[in-house]
C-alpha positions in Angstrom: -15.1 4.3 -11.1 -11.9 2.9 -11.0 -10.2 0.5 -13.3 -10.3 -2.7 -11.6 -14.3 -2.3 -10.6 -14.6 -1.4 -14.7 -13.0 -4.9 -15.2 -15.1 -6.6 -12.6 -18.1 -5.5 -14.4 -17.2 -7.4 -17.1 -15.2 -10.4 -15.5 -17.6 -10.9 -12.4 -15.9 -13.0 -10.1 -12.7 -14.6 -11.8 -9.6 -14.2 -10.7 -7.8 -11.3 -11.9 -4.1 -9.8 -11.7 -3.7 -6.0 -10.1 -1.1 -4.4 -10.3 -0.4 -1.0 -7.7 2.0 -0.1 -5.4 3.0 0.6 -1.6 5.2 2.7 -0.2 6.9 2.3 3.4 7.1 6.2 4.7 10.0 6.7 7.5 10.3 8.8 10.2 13.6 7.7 11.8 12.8 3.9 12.9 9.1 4.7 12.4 7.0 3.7 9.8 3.6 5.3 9.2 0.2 2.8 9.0 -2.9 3.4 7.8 -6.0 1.8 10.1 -7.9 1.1 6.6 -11.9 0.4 7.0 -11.7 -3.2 7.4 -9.9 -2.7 10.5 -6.4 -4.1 9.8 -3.4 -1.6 9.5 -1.4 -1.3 6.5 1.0 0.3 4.5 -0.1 3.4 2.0 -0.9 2.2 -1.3 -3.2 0.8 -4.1 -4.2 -0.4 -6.6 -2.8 1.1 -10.2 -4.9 2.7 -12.8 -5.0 3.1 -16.3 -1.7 4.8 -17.9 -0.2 5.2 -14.7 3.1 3.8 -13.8 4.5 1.9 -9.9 5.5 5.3 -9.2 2.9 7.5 -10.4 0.5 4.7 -8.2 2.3 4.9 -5.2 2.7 9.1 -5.3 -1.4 9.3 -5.9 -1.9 7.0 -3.5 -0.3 8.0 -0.5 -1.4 11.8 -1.4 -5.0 10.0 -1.1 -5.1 7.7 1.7 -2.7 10.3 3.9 -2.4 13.9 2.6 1.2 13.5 2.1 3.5 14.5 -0.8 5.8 12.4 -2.1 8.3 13.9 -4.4 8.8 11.2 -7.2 12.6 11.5 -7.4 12.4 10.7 -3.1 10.8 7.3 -4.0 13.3 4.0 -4.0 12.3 0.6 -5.4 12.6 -1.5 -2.8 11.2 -4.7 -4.3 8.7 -6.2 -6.4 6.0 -9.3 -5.2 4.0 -11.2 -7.4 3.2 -15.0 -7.1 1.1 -17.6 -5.8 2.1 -16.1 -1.9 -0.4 -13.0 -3.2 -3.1 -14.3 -3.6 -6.2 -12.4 -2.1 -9.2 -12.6 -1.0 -11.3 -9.1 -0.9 -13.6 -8.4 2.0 -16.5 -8.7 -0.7 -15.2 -12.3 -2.1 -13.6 -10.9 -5.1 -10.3 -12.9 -5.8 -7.1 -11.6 -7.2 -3.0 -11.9 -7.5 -1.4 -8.6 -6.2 2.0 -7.7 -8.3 3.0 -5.2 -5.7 5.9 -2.8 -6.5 7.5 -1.9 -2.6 8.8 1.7 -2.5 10.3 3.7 0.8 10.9 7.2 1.8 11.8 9.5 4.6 11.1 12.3 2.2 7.5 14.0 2.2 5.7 17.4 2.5 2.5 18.0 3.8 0.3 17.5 7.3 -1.3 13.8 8.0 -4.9 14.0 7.3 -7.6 11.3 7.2 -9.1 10.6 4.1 -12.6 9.0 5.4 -13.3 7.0 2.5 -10.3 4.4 2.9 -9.0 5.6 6.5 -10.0 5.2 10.2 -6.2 6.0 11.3 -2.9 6.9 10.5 0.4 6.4 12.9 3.6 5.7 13.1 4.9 2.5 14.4 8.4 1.1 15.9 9.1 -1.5 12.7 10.0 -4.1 15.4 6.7 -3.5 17.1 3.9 -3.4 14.5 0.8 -3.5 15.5 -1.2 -7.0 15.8 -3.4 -6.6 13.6 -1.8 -5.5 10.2 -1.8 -7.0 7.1 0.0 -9.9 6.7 1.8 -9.2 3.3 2.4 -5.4 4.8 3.8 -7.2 7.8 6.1 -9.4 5.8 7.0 -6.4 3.7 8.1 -4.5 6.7 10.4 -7.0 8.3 12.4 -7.5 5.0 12.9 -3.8 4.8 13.9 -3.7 8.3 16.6 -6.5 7.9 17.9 -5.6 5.2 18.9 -2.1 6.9 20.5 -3.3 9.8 
């Protein structure tokens, strides 16, 4: 069971802070998406658990959701996002604030492979053409990463 369902056991339905990390993975201009269950595409990444740190999060992961491996020492901060603008609703009505550490890469090992408990899809997308239906914050994420290397 992971941490934050352990914490919903005992909060129900309040509003809770969750902390994890995302990670945007390169490949030239491309950045890889993951088709999650609820249909909208998004960015590798989670939610963090107990004793782990941004990094640790974002390496577990992106191993999980994409088969991927991520060499720690490969992963930059990009940013961190936290505030009123992350407030989320889950698919089940749980609310939450995300605090959500941004990493990137172009650095990984490994073959794509679908992990069919969180994944329908994984592709790589022009960052100036993402697909329509993507996560918002991912979305938001994306374009600032993509200005701010031009």
């Amino acid at each position: 069971m992971d941490y934050y369902q352990k914490l919903r056991k005992h909060v129900g339905n309040e509003t809770l802070i969750l902390p994890g990390s995302a990670v945007i993975i390169l490949e030239g201009n491309l950045v890889l998406l993951q088709k999650r269950n609820d249909g909208d595409w998004g960015l590798p990444g989670g939610l963090m658990e107990v004793g782990e740190s941004f990094v640790e999060t974002a390496v577990r992961e992106v191993k999980e959701e994409t088969g991927l491996i991520l060499k720690e020492k490969n992963l930059h901060q990009f940013d961190i996002f936290s505030g009123k603008n992350y407030y989320v609703v889950a698919p089940n009505g749980d609310p939450y604030y995300a605090v959500t550490v941004l990493f990137y890469t172009d650095q990984f090992e490994g073959e794509l492979s679908i992990d069919q408990d969180e994944t329908l899809d994984l592709k790589y997308f022009d960052m100036n053409r993402l697909p329509q239906q993507i996560r918002p914050s991912h979305a938001y994420f994306i374009q600032l990463f993509s200005s701010s290397k031009k």
